[in-house]
Every structure is written in C-alpha cells, then in structure tokens.
C-alpha positions, -999 to +999 in steps of 0.1 A: -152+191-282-129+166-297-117+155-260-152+158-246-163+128-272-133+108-263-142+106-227-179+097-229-161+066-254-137+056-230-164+062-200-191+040-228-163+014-234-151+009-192-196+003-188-195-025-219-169-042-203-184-039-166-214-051-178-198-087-191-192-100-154-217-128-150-246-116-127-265-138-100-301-132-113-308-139-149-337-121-165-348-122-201-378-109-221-401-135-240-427-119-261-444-153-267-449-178-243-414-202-233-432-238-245-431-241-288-443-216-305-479-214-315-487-212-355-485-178-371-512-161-371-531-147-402-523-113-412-551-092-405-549-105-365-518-082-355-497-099-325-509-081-290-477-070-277-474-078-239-464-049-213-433-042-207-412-064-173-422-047-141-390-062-128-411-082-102-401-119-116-363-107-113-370-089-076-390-125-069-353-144-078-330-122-064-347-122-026-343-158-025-305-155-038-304-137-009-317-160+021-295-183+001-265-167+006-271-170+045-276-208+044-243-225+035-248-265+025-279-256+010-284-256-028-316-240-041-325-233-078-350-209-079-369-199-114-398-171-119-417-166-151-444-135-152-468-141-178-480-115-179-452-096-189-427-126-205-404-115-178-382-152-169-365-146-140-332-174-130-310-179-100-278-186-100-287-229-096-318-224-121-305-251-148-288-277-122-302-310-124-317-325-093-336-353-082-370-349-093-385-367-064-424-363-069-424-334-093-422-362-120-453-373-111-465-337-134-443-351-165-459-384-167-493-367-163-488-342-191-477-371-214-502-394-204-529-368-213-510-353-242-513-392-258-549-400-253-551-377-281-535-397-301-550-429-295-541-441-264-566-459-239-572-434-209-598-451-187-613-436-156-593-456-133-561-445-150-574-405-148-582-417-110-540-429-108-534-395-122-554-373-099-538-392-071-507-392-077-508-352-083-535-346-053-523-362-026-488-373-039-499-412-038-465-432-048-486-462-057-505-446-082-469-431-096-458-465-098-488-478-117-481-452-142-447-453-145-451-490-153-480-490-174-475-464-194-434-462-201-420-440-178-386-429-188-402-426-221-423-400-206-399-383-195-382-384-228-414-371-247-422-348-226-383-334-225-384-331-267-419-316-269-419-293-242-376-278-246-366-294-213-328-286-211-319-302-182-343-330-177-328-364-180-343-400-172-337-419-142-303-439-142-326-470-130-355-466-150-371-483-119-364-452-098-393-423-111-377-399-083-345-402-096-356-385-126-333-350-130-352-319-132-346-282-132-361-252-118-357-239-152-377-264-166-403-269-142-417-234-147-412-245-188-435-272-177-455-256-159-462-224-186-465-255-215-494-268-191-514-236-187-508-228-225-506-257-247-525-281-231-564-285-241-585-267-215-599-298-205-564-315-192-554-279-180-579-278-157-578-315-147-544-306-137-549-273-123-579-288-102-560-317-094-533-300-081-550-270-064-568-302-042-541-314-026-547-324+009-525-309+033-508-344+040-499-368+013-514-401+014-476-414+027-488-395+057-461-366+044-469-330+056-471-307+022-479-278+039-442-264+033-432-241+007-455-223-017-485-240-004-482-222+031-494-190+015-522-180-009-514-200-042-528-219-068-517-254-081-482-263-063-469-294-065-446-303-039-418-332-037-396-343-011-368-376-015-341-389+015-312-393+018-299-400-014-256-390-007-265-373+027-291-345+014-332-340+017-346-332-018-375-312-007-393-287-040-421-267-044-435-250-077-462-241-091-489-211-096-484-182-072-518-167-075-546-191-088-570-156-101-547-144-122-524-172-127-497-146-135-467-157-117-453-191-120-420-204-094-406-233-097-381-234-057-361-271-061-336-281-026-311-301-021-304-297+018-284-317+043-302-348+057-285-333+091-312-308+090-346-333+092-375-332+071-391-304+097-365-283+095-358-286+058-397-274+053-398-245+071-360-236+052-379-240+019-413-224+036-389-195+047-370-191+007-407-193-002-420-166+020-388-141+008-397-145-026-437-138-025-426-108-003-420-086-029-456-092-050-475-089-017 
C-alpha cells in the first residue's frame, strides 16, 4: 500500500510540473463581467451564478492559432470572451500592442458619450461625427473629434476607467491610428460598452456600428473579416504601410440576438500581400474561428 501511494505522488508531482509549460491558448473563468466591478448588491438579492465554460471561447482561439501557424510573416492577436459563461479566451499575440488604425474611432466614442454625463456639450452634429465615424469609418469625422474633444486624453480616460493594459496614446498625438491597442483590450472595450454603458449610448453604438455600409466612406471595402458572416456590431480598421506591414482588424459582436460571443481579430501583415489579399487572410482567420459555434 505504502508503494502504491508513492507512485500516484510521483505520477501527481511529474502532471504539476507538466502542466507549468506555457500553453498557446489562454482561458480563464470570470464570474462577473471583465470592465469594473458593479456595486455589491444588497443581501437578500443572491449573485446568479453563471453556467459553467462550454469550452467554445477557448475552441474559438485555438482554430485561429491554428491557421496562424500556417501563415508565417503574419502576426494576429486573437481574443474571445463568452458572456454568457465568463469564459475569456487569449492567443498567444492577445496583449501585443498594435496600431489601432480605426478601432480608436470606438475609444473616443465611448469617452465622448461617457462625458456628456458629466457636463460636457454633446450636440447633434457632434453625435452625427460620432455615428460616422463608427458607420461608415469617415476619417474626417475622427479628426473633428480627435481635435475637438482631446484625443489622446481619450484614450487615456478611457484606458484608466475601462482596465486597458495595453492601450497606449499615439506617439504624435496628431496621428489617432497610431494609437496601440490590444485584442485583449478590445473585447474589454467592447464587454464595458454592452455592460456599463447607459442603454441609450449602448445602443447608439450598437446601432451605429451594426449600420455600417459595406464600403467606408474612403471608398474602403469592410466587407472582410467578421462582417462577412452573420454578426452584430463589428468595427473594422485597416492602416498602410507603416514599417512594411498592412494593419487590417476586425472585432466586435459575433451574433447580434444573443450578443453572447465577443472577438476582438487585430493583423499586422506584410504590405507584400495588398489590401485584397490581406482581407480575405483576415476573412479566412475569421471564418476558422466562427466554425466551431456554427
């Protein structure tokens, strides 16, 4: 007997120590949602406790790891939250910083709207900038904003209040898609909007998003990533050729209904490759990943 318990601790041990090699998917548990924690509630209202991870967010993450690994030169941070479940989901580029490119059109908005709360002067011409500049992408709208209403300080709010860990301001304030972003931290974003935000500038950025036109008013096709199959509000950003690579992202809501799944798929792809073929890359990450949930 006394041998018998020695092996299953030496056969315990050698798992302990397999199990410290760092793995390519990253999946963690979150009982309350990832933005700040809401206030306690009163005693007599008992927590609901969510269902237990179906494993879909980490299968979601783990079939894009894999068309990564066949596409050398390509760096792609992938991130899935289920919120249904708390399940958090993050590939192996997840927390590296890359340009923003458009996506920080959805930080200025969320502080823009988060402020009129608290006093500042949000007109309907500036909610027309906004709708714009998340609809159909409209870089002269971004600019008006970025200028108007401090930019880089945006980002900076928005970074503190929200727990952006890798989100940083623009080296030349000037420069709004030089802003560094995460895919980490654009599904943060993203679960922040859907559950902190009032309902009324939820859905004006839900609806805002979900509208985009299939071509940005830059004459840009956003028909690439996410937004080629059944989804909600994706917002999709694209940047060239900033040291020889395409910055091409998509994120957003998987499934408007049930707004359950949120992805967040930033790129960083050779410029080689052309803004065609760097879409249907991202389209093709995009279309591994739904796979599993469809």
């Amino acid at each position: 007997m006394a041998a018998g318990r020695l092996a299953l601790l030496v056969i315990a041990l050698a798992l302990v120590v397999a199990g410290c090699t760092q793995p390519d998917v990253v999946t963690v548990r979150t009982d309350s949602t990832m933005a700040a924690p809401l206030p306690t509630a009163t005693a007599a209202a008992a927590p609901v406790p969510k269902p237990e991870p179906t494993g879909q967010a980490a299968a979601m993450v783990s079939a894009v790891e894999q068309w990564a690994d066949d596409h050398s030169g390509t760096t792609i941070g992938v991130a899935v939250l289920d919120r249904a479940t708390g399940e958090l989901s993050l590939g192996r580029e997840a927390s590296k910083p890359l340009y923003s490119a458009s996506l920080s059109k959805l930080i200025v908005a969320v502080d823009v709207l988060q402020r009129a709360h608290t006093g500042l002067r949000v007109n309907d011409q500036v909610r027309g900038w906004l709708r714009r500049a998340l609809g159909p992408s409209d870089d002269e709208a971004m600019n008006a904003l970025w200028s108007m209403f401090d930019g880089p300080g945006a980002v900076t709010r928005v970074a503190r209040v929200v727990g952006l860990e890798d989100t940083r301001t623009p080296r030349n304030s000037s420069r709004w898609g030089e802003t560094l972003v995460s895919a980490r931290d654009i599904v943060r974003l993203y679960d922040y909007v859907l559950t902190e935000l009032s309902a009324e500038d939820r859905d004006f950025i839900v609806a805002s998003l979900a509208a985009a036109p299939a071509r940005a008013t830059d004459g840009f096709d956003q028909a690439f990533g996410l937004r080629v199959f059944p989804s909600g509000a994706v917002k999709s950003g694209w940047m060239c050729c900033q040291q020889g690579k395409i910055t091409l992202h998509s994120a957003g809501i998987t499934d408007q209904q049930a707004q359950r799944f949120v992805m967040a798929l930033l790129s960083s792809q050779p410029s080689s490759l052309g803004y065609a073929k760097a879409r249907q890359e991202l389209t093709d990450a995009a279309q591994s990943a739904l796979t599993p949930v469809h």
